[in-house]
C-alpha positions in Angstrom: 12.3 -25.9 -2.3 9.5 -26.9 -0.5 10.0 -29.9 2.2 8.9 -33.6 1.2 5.9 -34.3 2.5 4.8 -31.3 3.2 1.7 -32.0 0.6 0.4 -35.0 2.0 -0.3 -32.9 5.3 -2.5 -30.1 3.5 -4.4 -32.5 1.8 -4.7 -34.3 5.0 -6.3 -31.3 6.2 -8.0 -30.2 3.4 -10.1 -33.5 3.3 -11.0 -32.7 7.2 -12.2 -29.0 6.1 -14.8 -30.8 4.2 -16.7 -32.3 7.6 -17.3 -28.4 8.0 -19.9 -28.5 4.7 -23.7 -27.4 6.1 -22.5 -25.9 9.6 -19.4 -23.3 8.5 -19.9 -21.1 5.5 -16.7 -21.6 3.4 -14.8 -18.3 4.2 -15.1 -19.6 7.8 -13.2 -22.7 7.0 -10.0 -21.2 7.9 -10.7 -19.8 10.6 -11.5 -23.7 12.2 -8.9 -25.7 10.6 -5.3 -23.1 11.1 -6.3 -22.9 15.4 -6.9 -26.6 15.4 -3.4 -27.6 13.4 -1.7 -24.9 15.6 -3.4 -27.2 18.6 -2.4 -30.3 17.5 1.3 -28.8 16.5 1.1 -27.7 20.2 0.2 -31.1 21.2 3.0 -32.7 19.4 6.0 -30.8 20.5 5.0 -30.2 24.3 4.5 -34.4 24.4 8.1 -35.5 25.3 7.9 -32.6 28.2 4.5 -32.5 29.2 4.8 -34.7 32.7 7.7 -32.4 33.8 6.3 -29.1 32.9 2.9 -30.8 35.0 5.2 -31.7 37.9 6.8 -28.2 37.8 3.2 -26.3 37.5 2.6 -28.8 40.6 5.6 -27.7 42.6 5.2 -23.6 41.9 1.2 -24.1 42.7 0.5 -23.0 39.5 -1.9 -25.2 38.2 -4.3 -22.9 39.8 -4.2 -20.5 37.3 -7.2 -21.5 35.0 -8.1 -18.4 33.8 -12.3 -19.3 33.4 -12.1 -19.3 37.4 -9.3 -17.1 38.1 -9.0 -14.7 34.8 -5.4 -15.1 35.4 -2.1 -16.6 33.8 0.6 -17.6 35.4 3.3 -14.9 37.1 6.1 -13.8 35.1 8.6 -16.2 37.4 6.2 -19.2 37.1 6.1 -18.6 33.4 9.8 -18.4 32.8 10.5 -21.5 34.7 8.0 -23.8 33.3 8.7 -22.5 29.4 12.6 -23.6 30.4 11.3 -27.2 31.6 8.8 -27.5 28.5 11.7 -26.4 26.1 9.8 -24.2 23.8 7.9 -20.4 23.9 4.8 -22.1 24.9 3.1 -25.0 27.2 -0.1 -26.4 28.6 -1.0 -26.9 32.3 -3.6 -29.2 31.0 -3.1 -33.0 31.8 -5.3 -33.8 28.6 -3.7 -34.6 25.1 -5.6 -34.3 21.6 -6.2 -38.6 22.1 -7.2 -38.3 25.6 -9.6 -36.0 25.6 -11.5 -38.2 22.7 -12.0 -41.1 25.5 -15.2 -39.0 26.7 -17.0 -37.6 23.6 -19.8 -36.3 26.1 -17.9 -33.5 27.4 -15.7 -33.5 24.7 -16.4 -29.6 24.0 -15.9 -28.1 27.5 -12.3 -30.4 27.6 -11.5 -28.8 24.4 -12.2 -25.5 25.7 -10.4 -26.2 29.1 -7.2 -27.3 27.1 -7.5 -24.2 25.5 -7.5 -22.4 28.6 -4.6 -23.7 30.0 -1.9 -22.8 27.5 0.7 -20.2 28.0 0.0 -16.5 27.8 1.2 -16.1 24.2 -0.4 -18.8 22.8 -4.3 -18.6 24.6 -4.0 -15.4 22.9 -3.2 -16.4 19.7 -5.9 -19.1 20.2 -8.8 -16.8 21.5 -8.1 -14.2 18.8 -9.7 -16.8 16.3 -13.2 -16.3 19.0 -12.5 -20.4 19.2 -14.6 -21.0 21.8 -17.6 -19.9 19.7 -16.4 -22.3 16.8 -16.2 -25.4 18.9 -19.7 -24.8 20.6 -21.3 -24.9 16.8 -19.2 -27.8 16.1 -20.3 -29.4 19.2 -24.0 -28.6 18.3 -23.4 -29.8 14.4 -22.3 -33.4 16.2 -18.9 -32.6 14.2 -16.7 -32.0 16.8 -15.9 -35.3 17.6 -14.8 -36.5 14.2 -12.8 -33.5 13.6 -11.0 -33.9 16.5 -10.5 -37.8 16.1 -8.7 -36.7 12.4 -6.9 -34.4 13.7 -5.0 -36.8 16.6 -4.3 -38.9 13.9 -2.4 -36.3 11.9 1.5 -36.7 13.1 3.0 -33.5 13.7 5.7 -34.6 16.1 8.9 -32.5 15.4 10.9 -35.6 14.4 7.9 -36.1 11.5 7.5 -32.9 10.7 10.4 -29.8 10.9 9.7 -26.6 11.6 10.0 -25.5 8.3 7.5 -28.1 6.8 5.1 -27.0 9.2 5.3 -23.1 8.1 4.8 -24.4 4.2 2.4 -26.8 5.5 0.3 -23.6 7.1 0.7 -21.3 4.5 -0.2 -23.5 1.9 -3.5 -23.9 3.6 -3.5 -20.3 4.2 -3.4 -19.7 1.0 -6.5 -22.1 -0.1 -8.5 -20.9 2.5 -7.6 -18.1 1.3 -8.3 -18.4 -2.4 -11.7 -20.2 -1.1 -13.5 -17.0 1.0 -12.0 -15.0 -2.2 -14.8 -12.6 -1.2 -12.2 -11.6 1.3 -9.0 -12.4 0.8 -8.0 -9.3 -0.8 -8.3 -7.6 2.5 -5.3 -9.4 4.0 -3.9 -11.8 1.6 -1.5 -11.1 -1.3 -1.2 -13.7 -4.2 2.2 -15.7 -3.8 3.4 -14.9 -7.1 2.9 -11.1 -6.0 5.0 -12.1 -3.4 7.7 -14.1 -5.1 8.0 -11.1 -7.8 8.5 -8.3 -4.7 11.2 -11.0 -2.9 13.3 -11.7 -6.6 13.4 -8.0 -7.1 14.2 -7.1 -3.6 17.0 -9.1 -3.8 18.5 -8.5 -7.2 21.9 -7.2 -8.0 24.6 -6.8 -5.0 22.3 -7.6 -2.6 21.9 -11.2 -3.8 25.9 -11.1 -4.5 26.6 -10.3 -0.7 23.9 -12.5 0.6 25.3 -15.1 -1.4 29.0 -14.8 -0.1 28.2 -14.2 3.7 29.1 -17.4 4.8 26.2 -17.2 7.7 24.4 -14.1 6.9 21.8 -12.3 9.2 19.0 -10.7 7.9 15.7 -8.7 9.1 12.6 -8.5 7.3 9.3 -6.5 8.5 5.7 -5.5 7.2 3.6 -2.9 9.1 0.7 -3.9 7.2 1.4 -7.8 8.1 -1.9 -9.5 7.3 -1.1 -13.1 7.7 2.3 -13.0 7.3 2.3 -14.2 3.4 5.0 -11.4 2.8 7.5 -12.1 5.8 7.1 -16.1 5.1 7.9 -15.3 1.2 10.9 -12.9 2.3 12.4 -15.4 4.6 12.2 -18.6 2.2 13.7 -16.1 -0.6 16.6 -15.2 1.8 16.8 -19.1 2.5 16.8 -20.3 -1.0 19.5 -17.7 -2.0 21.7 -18.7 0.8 20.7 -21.6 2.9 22.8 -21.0 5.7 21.3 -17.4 6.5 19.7 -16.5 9.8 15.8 -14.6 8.8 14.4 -12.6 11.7 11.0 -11.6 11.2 9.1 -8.8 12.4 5.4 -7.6 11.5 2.3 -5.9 12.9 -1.2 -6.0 12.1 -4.2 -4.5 13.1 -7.1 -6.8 12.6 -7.2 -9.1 15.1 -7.9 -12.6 13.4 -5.6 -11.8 10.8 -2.9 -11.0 13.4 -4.0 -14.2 15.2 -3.0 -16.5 11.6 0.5 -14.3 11.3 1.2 -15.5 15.3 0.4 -18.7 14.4 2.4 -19.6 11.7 4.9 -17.7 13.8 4.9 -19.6 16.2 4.5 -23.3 13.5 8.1 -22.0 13.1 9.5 -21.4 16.7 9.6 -17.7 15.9 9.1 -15.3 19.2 5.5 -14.3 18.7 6.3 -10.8 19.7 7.8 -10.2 16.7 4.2 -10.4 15.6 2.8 -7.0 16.9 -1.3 -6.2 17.2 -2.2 -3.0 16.3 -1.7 -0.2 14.1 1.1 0.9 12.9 1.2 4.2 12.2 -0.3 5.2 15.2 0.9 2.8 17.6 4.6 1.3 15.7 5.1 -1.8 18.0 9.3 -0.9 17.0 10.2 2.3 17.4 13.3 3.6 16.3 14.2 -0.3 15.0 15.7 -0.6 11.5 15.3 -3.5 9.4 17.4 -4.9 6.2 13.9 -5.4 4.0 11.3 -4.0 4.7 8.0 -4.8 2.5 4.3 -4.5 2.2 0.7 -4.6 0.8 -1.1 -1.6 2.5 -4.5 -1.1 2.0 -5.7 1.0 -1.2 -7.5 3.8 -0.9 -8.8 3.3 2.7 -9.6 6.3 4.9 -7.5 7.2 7.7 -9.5 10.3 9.0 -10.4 8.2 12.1 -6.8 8.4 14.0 -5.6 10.9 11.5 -4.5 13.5 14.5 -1.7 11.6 16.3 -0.5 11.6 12.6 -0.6 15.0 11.8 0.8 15.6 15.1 3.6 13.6 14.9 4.2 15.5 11.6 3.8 18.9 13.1 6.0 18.3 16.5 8.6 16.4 14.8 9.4 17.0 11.4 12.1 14.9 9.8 12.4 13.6 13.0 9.8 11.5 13.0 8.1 9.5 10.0 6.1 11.8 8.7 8.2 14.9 7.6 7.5 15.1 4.4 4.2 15.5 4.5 0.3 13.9 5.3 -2.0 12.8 2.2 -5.0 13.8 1.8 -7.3 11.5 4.6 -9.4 9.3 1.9 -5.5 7.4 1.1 -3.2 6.7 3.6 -0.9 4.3 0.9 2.1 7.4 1.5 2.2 7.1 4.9 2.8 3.5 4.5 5.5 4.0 2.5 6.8 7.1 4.5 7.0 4.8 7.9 8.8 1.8 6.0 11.7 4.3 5.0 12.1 5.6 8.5 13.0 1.4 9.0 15.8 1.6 6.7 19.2 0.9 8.2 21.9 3.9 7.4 24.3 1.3 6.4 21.4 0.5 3.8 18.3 -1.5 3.2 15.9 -2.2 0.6 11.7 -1.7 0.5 9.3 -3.3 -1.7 5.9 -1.8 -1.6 2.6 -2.8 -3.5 0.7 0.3 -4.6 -2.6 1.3 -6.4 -2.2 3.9 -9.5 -3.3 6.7 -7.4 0.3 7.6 -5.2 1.4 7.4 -8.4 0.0 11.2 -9.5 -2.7 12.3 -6.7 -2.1 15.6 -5.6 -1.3 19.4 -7.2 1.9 20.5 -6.8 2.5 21.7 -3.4 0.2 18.8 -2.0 1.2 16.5 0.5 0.9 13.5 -1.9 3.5 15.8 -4.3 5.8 16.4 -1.6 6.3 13.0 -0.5 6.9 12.1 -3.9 9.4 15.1 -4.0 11.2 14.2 -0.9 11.7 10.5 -1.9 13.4 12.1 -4.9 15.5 14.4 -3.4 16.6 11.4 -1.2 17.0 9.3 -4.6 15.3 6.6 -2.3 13.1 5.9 -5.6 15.1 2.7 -7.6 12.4 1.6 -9.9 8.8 0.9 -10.6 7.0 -2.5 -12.2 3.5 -2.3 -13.5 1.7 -5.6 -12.8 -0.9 -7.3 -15.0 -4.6 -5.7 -13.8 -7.0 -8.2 -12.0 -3.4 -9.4 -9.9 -6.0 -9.6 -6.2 -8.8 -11.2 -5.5 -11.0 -8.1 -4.1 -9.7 -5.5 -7.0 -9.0 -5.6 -10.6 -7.6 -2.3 -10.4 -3.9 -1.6 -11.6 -1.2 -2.1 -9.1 2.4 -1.3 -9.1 5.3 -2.2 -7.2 8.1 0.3 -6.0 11.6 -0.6 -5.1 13.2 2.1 -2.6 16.5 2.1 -0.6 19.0 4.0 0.1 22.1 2.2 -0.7 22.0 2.5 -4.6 24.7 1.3 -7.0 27.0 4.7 -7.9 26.0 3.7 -11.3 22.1 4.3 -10.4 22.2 7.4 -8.4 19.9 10.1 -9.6 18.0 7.3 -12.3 14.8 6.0 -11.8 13.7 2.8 -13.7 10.5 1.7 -14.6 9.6 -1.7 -16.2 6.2 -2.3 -18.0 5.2 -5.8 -17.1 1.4 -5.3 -17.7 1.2 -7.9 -20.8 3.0 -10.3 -19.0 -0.1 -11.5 -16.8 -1.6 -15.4 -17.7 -5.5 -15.1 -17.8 -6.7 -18.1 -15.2 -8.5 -21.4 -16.2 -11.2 -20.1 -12.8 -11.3 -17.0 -11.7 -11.0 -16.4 -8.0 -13.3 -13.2 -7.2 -11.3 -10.0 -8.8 -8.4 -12.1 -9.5 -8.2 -13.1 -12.9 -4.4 -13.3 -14.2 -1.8 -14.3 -12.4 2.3 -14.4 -12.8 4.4 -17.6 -14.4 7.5 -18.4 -12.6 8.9 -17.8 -16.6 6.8 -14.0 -16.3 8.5 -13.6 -12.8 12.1 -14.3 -14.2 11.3 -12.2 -17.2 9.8 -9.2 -15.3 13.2 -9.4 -12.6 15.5 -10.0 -15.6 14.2 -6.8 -17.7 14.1 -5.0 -14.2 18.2 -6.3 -13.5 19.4 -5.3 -17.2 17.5 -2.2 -16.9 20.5 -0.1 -17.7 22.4 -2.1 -19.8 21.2 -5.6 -21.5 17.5 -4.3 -21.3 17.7 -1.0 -22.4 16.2 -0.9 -25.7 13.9 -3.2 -24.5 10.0 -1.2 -25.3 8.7 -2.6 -21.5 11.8 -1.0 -19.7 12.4 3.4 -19.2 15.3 4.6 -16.9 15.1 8.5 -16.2 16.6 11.0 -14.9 14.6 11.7 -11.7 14.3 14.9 -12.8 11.9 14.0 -15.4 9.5 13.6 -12.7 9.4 16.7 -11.7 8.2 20.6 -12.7 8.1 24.2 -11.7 4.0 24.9 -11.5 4.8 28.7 -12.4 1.9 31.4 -12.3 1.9 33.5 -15.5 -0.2 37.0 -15.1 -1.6 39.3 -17.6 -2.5 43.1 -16.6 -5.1 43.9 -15.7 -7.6 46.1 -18.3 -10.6 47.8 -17.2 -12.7 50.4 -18.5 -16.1 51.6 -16.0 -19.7 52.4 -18.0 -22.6 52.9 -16.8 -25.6 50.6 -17.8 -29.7 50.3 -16.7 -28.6 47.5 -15.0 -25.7 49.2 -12.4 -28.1 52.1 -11.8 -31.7 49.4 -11.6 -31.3 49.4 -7.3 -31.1 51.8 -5.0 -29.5 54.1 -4.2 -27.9 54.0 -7.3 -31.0 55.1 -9.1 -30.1 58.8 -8.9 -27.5 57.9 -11.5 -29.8 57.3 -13.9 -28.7 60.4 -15.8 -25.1 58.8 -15.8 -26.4 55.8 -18.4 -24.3 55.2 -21.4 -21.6 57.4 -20.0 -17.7 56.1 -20.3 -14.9 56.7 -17.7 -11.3 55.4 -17.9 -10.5 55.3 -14.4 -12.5 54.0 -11.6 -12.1 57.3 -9.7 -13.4 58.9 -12.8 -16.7 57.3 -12.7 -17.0 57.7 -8.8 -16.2 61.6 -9.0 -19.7 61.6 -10.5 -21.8 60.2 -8.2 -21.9 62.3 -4.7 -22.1 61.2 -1.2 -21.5 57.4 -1.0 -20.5 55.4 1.7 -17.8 53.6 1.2 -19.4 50.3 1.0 -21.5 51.6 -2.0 -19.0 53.2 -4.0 -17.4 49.8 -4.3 -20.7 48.2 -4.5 -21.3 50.8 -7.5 -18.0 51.0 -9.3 -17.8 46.7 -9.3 -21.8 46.8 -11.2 -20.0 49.5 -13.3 -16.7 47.6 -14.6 -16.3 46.0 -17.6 -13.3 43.9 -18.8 -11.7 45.8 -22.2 -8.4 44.3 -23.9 -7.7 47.9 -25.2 -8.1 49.7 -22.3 -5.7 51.0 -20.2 -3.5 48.8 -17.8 -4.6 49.8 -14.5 -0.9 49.9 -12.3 0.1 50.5 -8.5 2.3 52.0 -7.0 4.2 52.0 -11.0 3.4 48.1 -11.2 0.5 46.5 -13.4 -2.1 45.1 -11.5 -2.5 41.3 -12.7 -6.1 40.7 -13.8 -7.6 37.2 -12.0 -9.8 36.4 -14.9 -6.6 36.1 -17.1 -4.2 34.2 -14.8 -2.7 31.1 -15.6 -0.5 28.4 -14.5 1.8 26.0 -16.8 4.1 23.2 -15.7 7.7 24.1 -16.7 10.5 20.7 -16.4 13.2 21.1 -13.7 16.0 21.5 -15.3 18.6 18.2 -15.3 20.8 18.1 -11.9 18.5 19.8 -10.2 18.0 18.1 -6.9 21.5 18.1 -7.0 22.0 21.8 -6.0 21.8 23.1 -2.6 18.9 24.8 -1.8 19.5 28.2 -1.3 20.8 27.7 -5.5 17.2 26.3 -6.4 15.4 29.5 -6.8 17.9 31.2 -8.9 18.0 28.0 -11.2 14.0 27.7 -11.3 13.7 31.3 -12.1 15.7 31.6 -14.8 14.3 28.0 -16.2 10.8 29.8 -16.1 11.9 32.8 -17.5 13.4 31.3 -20.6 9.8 29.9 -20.9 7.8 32.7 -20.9 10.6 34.0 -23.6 10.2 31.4 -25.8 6.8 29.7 -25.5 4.2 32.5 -23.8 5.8 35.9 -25.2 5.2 35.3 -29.0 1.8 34.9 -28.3 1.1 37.3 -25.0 3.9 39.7 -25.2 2.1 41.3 -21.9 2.3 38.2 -20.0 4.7 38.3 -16.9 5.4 35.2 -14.2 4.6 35.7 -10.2 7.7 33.6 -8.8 6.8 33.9 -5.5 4.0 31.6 -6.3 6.0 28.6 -7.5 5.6 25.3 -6.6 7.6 22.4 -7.4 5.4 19.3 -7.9 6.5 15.6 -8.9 4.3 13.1 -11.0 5.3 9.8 -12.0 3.2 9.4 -15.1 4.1 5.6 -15.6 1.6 5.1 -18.7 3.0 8.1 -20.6 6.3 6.7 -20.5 5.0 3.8 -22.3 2.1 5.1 -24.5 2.5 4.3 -28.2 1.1 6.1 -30.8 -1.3 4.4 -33.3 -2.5 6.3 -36.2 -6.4 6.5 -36.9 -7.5 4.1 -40.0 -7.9 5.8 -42.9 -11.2 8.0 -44.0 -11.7 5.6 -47.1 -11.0 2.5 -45.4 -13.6 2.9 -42.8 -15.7 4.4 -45.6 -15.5 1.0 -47.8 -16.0 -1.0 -44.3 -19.8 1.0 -43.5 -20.2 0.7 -47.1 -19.8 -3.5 -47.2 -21.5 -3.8 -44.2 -24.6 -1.8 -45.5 -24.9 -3.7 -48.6 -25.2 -7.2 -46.4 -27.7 -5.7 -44.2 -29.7 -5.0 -47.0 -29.2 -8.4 -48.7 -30.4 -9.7 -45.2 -33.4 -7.8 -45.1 -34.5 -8.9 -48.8 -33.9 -12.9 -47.6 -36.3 -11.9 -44.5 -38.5 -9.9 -48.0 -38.4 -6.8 -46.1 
């Protein structure tokens, strides 16, 4: 449940957005209003310490530190002490307040920007990453900046007004309508709530809920490496909190565009959260927590963006360190790096267990030939039975994509009852078209869709199971044997106008229309050759013949490359069960029995080349739910054009055509 209140502050602020009309374009909106409530939160909380923490900067001599003059903050030690007097993770060395600086509306700008330079390391640099100073000067030129200030020192946001916890609903509720405003945008670093609320209900479904519930004062950790601003954490945290009210939520994130990092710091930091469990950068180049496991672990990464740029450190780490690293299983081709998303959140799980969620386009879904890196990370997560299930969302779900989206559920502490099953739940036709679209996104989820897509998801097994939007399958069922079936190779040589039309092969001439079995045959004919021209010769010469003889070496046939072929043959049931040095024997006799009883009654010549199989995994999620509908009948469709014709022509006589 949201805090009382809380709604009277974002409409508070909401009205103030609207002095920005004429000078901010309204995807800029947010990026003036969420800095100035994170100042005037600021302002609030530091009041009741804010002549000590002066008197303190006084003593240490460290009200020097102004960083337009000096480029500096304050040392390490000074910093320490003066966050102790303040009592919170930030201060300000500035002796002006949000109401004092309103007394002089002449210089009003440059005090702004002074009070701005004054505060603490962490929080000037969650400030400057919104480039604020830029935003007041076209305030200040607009002749806003004084009324927008003047609202915003009315707005109480002491601590005893407003709790920590109101203040983070309080931002990401204006996050959000920001948000949904610049939907241009949003796409590229927001995900819709009720995305968010699905992920969270089925992240913590089953026994998780049940021991999250009984843990008298549970502790849980919660990260995204694709952050944006926060939505995801924020929704994982008040999910934990509603489910057990008494649990302890550390959050951890990084995020690589800087703005966006800047909002995820802030609401951070509306929430007395350590800001540097907010980490700039990216992730799967630079992970800001190496080595750190976490209980849930979730994200929205990027769709189909191209990660060719930094793509070396990755393949490095993937060639130096194998399984010891994050990338063992394999790299994706460069124009998608959604698998090495995925691949870095499960090198976060916890050995004692722990549970991803991970919004994905269609493509990681089937991209890649067996043998590709996209297959084999699909093939590892398997072999791990990391893979729990996998919902279909409604299309148009995001406001920059109407693409289809799904979500996977990983984790490697599965119910005894699950191992080796993999459930997939259809909730495509559960999406509520919009009144207003915003941009791409057109549908969105009910709370009632929500509880019906986690309740079909739960009773997947069991109350759900003839249930046409649910499948559970044997992980197998994912997964083949691409197997290489050859045919021998037939060749008889002849010798045609065309093979003997260049030279030096026009001495030949006399050979035209001649026949020869063999290829040494034919080149016992012609002379002194060099070797380059023999096989120049004898290729012009060839000529592929079902009924000649199989050309062999060495007492084997000789596969013909024209005739080659490759089929997808199922794995077997308990397969990824066996140890591997068991696998081949089981996928050649699997293959085997297919060429016996599908390929042989129809090319009794045909052999297989095991040495060039490939197991390859697809997760074809439509398939699995396609239903058949048979085509209208010939003489129903026949009456229809009939009809129809017989009332264009009525129409034309009205007109007296």
């Amino acid at each position: 449940m949201a805090p009382v209140g809380f709604a009277d502050k974002v409409a508070f602020v909401w009205k103030v957005a609207d002095k920005l009309r004429g000078t901010f374009k309204q995807h800029e909106y947010g990026s003036v209003m969420l800095p100035l409530l994170v100042l005037r939160r600021m302002d609030a909380v530091l009041a009741p310490t804010k002549e000590a923490v002066l008197d303190q900067a006084v003593t240490l001599g460290a009200l020097q530190a102004d960083r337009k003059t000096t480029g500096k903050a304050v040392d390490e030690g000074m910093d320490y002490v003066l966050k102790h007097v303040a009592g919170q993770r930030f201060y300000n060395l500035s002796p002006l307040t949000f109401t004092s600086m309103l007394q002089n509306d002449k210089e009003l700008a440059e005090q702004l920007a002074s009070y701005i330079r004054r505060l603490s390391g962490d929080a000037y640099g969650v400030i400057e990453a919104y480039n604020f100073d830029a935003k007041i000067a076209r305030m200040d030129r607009a002749g806003i900046l004084y009324p927008v200030l003047a609202d915003f020192a009315d707005l109480d946001l002491r601590p005893n007004a407003v709790s920590n916890e109101a203040m983070g609903y309080i931002f990401e509720e204006l996050l959000r309508k920001f948000s949904e405003m610049s939907n241009e945008t949003a796409g590229e670093h927001y995900t819709p709530r009720e995305v968010i609320d699905l992920m969270v209900a089925l992240l913590l479904h089953g026994k998780t809920s049940a021991e999250l519930t009984a843990n008298p004062k549970p502790v849980r950790t919660v990260y995204d490496p694709a952050a944006g601003t926060g939505g995801m954490l924020m929704g994982a945290a008040h999910g934990i909190t509603a489910a057990n009210p008494a649990a302890r939520v550390q959050v951890y994130g990084q995020e690589l565009n800087p703005e966006t990092w800047a909002i995820a710091q802030s609401d951070l930091m509306m929430q007395d959260t350590d800001p540097g469990q907010m980490a700039f950068g990216n992730s799967l180049t630079q992970d800001a927590f190496p080595g750190e496991p976490f209980d849930f672990i979730l994200a929205n990464p990027p769709y189909g963006v191209d990660w060719k740029s930094y793509a070396q450190p990755i393949k490095d780490e993937h060639a130096n360190q194998g399984f010891h690293g994050r990338f063992g299983a394999g790299v994706p081709r460069v124009s998608d790096g959604s698998l090495l998303f995925l691949q870095h959140m499960l090198a976060k799980m916890k050995p004692s267990g722990s549970r991803v969620g991970i919004v994905l386009s269609g493509s990681p879904l089937f991209s890649g030939a067996a043998g590709s890196g996209e297959s084999e990370i699909r093939r590892w997560i398997l072999e791990k039975d990391y893979l729990e299930g996998i919902v279909a969302l409604p299309d148009s779900m995001f406001y920059n994509t109407g693409i289809s989206t799904y979500v996977w559920i990983l984790t490697n502490d599965k119910d005894e009852q699950d191992r080796g099953l993999v459930r997939l739940v259809d909730g495509r036709e559960l999406g509520t078209k919009m009144r207003k679209s915003l941009g791409d996104k057109r549908k969105e989820l009910t709370p009632d869709a929500i509880a019906a897509i986690t309740r079909l998801y739960g009773g997947a097994r069991d109350e759900f199971a003839d249930d046409e939007r649910v499948r559970v399958l044997e992980r197998e069922e994912f997964a083949f044997q691409r197997i290489t079936v050859e045919r021998p190779l037939r060749r008889r040589w002849e010798v045609t106008p065309e093979a003997v039309a260049s030279e030096p092969f026009g001495a030949f001439a006399h050979l035209v229309g001649r026949r020869f079995e063999t290829e040494k045959a034919l080149l016992a004919e012609v002379g002194e050759l060099s070797t380059k021209d023999k096989k120049a010769f004898a290729k012009a010469c060839v000529i592929a013949d079902p009924d000649a003889p199989v050309i062999a070496k060495k007492g084997k046939p000789e596969p013909d490359p024209d005739l080659r072929d490759q089929e997808n043959v199922a794995l077997p049931e308990g397969f990824f069960d066996l140890d591997e040095v068991s696998r081949p024997a089981v996928l050649e006799k699997e293959a085997e029995r297919h060429l016996t009883d599908e390929i042989h009654p129809y090319v009794p010549d045909a052999w297989i080349d095991h040495t060039k199989t490939k197991v390859g995994v697809e997760i074809p999620f439509t398939r699995q739910f396609y239903v058949y509908e048979p085509s209208r009948p010939l003489h129903e469709i026949a009456a229809e054009i009939k009809d129809l014709e017989m009332q264009i022509q009525g129409w034309m006589k009205g007109l007296g055509l």
